[in-house]
TORKOL-4160 file (C-alpha; in steps of 0.2 Angstrom, whole numbers, padded with zeros to 4 digits, m for minus):
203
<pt num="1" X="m0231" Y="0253" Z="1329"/>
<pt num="2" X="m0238" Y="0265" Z="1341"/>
<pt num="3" X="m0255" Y="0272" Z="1338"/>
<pt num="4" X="m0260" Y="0290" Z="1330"/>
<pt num="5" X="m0264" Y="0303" Z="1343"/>
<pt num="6" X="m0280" Y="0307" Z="1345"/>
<pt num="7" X="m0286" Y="0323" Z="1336"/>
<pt num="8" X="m0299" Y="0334" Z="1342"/>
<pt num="9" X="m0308" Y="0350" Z="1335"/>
<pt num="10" X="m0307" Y="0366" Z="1344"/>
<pt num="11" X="m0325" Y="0366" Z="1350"/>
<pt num="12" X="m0319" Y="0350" Z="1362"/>
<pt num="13" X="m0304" Y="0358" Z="1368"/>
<pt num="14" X="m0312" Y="0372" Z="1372"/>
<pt num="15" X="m0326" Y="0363" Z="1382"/>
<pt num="16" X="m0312" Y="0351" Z="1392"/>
<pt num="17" X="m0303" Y="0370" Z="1395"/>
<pt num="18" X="m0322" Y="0378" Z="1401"/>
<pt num="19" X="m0324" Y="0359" Z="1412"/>
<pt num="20" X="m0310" Y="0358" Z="1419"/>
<pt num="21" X="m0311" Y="0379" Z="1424"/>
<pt num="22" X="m0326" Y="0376" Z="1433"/>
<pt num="23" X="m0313" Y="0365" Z="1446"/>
<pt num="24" X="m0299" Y="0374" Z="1448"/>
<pt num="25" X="m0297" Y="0394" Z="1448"/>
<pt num="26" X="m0283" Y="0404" Z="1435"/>
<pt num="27" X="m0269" Y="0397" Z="1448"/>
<pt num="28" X="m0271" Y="0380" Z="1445"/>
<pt num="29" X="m0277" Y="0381" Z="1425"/>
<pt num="30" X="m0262" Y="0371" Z="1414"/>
<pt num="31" X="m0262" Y="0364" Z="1397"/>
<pt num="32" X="m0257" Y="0348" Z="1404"/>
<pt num="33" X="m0274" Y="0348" Z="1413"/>
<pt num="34" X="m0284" Y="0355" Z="1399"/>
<pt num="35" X="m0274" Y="0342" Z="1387"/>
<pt num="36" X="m0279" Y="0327" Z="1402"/>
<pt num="37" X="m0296" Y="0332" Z="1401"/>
<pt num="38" X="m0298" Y="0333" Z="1381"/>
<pt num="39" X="m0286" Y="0316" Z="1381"/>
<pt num="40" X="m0274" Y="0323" Z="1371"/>
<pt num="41" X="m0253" Y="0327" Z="1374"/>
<pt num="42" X="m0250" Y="0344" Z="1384"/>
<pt num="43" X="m0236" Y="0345" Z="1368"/>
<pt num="44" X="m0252" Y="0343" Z="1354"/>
<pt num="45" X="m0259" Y="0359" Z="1365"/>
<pt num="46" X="m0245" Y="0370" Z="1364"/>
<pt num="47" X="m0242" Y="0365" Z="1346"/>
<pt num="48" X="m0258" Y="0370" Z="1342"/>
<pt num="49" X="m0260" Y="0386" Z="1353"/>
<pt num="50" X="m0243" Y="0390" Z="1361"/>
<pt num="51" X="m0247" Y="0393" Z="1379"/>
<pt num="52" X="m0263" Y="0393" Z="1387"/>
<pt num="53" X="m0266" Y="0413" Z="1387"/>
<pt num="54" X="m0266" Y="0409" Z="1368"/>
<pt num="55" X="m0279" Y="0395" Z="1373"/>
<pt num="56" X="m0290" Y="0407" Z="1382"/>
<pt num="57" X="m0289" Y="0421" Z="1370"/>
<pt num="58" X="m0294" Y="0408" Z="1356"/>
<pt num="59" X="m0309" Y="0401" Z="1367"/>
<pt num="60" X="m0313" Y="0420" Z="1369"/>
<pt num="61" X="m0315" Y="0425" Z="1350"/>
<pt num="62" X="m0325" Y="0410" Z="1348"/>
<pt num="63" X="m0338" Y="0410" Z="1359"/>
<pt num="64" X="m0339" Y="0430" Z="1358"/>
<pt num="65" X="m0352" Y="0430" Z="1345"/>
<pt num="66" X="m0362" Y="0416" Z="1355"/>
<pt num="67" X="m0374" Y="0425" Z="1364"/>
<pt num="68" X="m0387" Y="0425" Z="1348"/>
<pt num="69" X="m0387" Y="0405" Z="1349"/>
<pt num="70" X="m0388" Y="0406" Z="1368"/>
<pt num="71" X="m0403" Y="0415" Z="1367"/>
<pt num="72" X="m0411" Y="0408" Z="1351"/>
<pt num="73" X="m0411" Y="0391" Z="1362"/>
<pt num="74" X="m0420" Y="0399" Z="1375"/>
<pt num="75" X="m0433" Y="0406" Z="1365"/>
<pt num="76" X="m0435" Y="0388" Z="1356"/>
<pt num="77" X="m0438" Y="0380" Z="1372"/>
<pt num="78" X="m0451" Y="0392" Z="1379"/>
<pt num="79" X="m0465" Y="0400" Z="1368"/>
<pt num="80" X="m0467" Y="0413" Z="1381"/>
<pt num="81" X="m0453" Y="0427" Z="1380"/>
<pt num="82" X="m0453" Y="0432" Z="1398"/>
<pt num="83" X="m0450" Y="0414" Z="1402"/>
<pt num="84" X="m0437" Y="0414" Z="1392"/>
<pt num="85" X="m0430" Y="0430" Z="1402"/>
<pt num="86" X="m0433" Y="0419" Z="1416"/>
<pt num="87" X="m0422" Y="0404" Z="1412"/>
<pt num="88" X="m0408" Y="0418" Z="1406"/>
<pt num="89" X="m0408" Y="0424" Z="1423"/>
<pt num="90" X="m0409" Y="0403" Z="1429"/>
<pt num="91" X="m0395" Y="0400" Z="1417"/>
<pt num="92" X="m0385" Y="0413" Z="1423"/>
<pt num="93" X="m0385" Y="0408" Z="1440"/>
<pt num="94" X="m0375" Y="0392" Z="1437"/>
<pt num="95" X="m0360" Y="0402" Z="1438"/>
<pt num="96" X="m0364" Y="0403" Z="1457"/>
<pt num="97" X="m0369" Y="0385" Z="1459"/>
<pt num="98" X="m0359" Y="0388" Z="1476"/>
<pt num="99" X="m0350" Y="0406" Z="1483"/>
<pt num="100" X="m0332" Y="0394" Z="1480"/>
<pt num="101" X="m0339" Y="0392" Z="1463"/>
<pt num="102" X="m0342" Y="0410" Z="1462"/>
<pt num="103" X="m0325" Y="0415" Z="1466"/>
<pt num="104" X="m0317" Y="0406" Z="1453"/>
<pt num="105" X="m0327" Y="0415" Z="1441"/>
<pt num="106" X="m0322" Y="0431" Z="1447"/>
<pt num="107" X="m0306" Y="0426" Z="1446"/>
<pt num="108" X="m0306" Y="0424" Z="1426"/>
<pt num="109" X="m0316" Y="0438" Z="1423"/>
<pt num="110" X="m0302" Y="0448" Z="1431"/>
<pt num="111" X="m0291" Y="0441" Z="1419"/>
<pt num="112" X="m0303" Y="0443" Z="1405"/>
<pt num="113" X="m0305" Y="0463" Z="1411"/>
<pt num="114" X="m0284" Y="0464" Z="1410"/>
<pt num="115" X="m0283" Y="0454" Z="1397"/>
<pt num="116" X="m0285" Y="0466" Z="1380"/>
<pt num="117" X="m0292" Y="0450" Z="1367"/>
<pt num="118" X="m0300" Y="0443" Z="1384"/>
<pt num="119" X="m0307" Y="0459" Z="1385"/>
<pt num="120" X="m0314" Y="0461" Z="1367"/>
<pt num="121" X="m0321" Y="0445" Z="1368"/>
<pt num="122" X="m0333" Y="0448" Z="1385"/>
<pt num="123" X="m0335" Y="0464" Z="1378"/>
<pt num="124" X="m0344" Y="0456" Z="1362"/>
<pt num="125" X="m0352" Y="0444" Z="1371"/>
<pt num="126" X="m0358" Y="0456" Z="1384"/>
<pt num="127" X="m0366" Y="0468" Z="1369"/>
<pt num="128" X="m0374" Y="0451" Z="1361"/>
<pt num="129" X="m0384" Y="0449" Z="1378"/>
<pt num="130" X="m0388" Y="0467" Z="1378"/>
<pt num="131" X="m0394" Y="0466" Z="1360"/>
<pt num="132" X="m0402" Y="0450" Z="1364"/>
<pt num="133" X="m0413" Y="0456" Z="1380"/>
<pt num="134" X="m0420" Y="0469" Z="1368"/>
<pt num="135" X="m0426" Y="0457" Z="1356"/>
<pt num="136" X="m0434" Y="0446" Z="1371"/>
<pt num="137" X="m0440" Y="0462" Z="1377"/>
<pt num="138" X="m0447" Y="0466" Z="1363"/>
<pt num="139" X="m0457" Y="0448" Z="1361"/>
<pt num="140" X="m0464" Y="0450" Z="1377"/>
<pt num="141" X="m0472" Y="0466" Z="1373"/>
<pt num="142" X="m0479" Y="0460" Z="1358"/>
<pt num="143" X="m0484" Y="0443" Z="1367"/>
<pt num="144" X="m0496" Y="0454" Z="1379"/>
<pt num="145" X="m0485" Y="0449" Z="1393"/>
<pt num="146" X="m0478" Y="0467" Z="1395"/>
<pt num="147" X="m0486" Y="0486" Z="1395"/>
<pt num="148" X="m0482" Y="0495" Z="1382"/>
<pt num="149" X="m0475" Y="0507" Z="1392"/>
<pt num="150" X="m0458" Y="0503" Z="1391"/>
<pt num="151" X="m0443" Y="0507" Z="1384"/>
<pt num="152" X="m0437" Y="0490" Z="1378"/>
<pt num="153" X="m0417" Y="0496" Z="1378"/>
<pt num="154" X="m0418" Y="0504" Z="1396"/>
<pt num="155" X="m0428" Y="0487" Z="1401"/>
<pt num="156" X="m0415" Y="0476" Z="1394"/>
<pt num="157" X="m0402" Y="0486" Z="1402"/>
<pt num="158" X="m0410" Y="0484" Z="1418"/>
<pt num="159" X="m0414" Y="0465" Z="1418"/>
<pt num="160" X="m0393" Y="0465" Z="1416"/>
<pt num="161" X="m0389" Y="0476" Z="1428"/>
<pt num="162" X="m0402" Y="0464" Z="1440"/>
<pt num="163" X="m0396" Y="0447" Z="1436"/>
<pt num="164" X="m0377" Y="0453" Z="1437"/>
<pt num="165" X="m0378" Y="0463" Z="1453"/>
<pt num="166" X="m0392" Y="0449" Z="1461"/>
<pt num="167" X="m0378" Y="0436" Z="1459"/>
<pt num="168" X="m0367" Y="0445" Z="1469"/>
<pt num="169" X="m0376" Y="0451" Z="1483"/>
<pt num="170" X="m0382" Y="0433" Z="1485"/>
<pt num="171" X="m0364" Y="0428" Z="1489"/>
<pt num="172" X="m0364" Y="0440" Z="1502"/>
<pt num="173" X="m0380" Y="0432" Z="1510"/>
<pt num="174" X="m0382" Y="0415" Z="1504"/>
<pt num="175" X="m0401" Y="0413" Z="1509"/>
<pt num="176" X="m0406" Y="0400" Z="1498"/>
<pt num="177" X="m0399" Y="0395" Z="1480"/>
<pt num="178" X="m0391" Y="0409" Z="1469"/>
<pt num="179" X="m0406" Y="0404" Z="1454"/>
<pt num="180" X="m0420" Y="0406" Z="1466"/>
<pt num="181" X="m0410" Y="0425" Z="1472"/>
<pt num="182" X="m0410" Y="0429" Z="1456"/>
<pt num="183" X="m0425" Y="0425" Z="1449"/>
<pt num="184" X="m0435" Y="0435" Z="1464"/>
<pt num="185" X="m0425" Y="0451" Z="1458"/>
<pt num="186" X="m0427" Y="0448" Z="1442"/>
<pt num="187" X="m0447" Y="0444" Z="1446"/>
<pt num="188" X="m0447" Y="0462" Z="1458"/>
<pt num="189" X="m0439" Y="0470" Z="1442"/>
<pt num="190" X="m0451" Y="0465" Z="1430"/>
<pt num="191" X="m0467" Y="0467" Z="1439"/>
<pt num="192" X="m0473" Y="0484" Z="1435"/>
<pt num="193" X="m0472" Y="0482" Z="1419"/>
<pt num="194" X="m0481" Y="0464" Z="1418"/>
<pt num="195" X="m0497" Y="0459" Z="1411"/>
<pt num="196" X="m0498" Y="0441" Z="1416"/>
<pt num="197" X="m0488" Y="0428" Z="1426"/>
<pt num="198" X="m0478" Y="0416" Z="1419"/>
<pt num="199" X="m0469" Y="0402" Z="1425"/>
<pt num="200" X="m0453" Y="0397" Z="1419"/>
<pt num="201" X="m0448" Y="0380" Z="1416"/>
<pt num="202" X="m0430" Y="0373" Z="1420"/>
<pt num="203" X="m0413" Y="0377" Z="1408"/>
């Protein structure tokens, strides 16, 4: 009698698919791959999404209301909301652990800019993090660690726009590691409108 195949939840299927993305770019992304990674039957895939742009566009619409839990994490491990901003910005940088790594990113959110439910989905997540750096905004003005004179939603919309476009001229000139890039734009951003230093700690 041969044994039962293994079942997994979605939540694991789509962290073998986000494990084994972070290897190989669009080109080389299969189900037979994601299935491997998960250990489960390329067929159990494809019975259960149909083909892997149904994949994607499920892991999409589930982690496009994310970026509240992403954030709540941040601000549980660091009392101090500009640390928290901080660590957002160190986080962020492990997309460009490497400029190869970088690509590959790139490469999906092309797909995911092309892609109308890929789309929605980085377009909801996208809004979450706005939303989400006004709060931390926000905190840090209350906290004393920023003036009061600021506008928390043009902040916020900065502090994006830096960590985004900071990632990418660091793959241009590679001095150093993206994180430590970033976080000195971030830092330059910040400072006319700091009260205090703070020190972040790691993600």
């Amino acid at each position: 009698m041969s044994p039962r195949p293994r079942k997994a939840s979605d939540d694991e299927v789509f962290g073998a698919a986000m494990r084994v993305m972070s290897r190989v770019g669009p080109a080389d992304l299969t189900l037979g791959a994601i299935a491997k990674e998960a250990g489960l039957t390329a067929g159990a895939l494809v019975q259960r999404f149909g083909s892997k742009q149904q994949l994607l566009r499920a892991m999409s619409s589930q982690f496009a209301g994310s970026a509240g839990e992403v954030f709540a994490q941040l601000r549980r491990a660091h009392p101090s909301p500009l640390a928290a901003l901080r660590d957002y910005a160190r986080c962020h940088a492990h997309l460009a652990e490497s400029p190869d790594a970088l690509a590959r990113n790139l490469a999906y959110l092309q797909i995911d800019l092309t892609d109308p439910v890929l789309y929605q989905g980085l377009l909801s997540y996208a809004k979450g993090t706005r939303a989400q750096l006004v709060v931390l905004v926000r905190a840090a003005m209350a906290a004393g660690e920023l003036t009061r004179q600021v506008r928390p939603s043009r902040l916020a919309r900065l502090i994006e726009v830096t960590v985004n476009g900071s990632m990418m001229t660091w793959a241009i000139y590679r001095q150093g590691t993206a994180a430590r890039w970033m976080l000195a734009d971030l830092d330059a951003v910040l400072a006319p409108y700091k009260k205090c230093k703070v020190q972040s700690a790691k993600c």
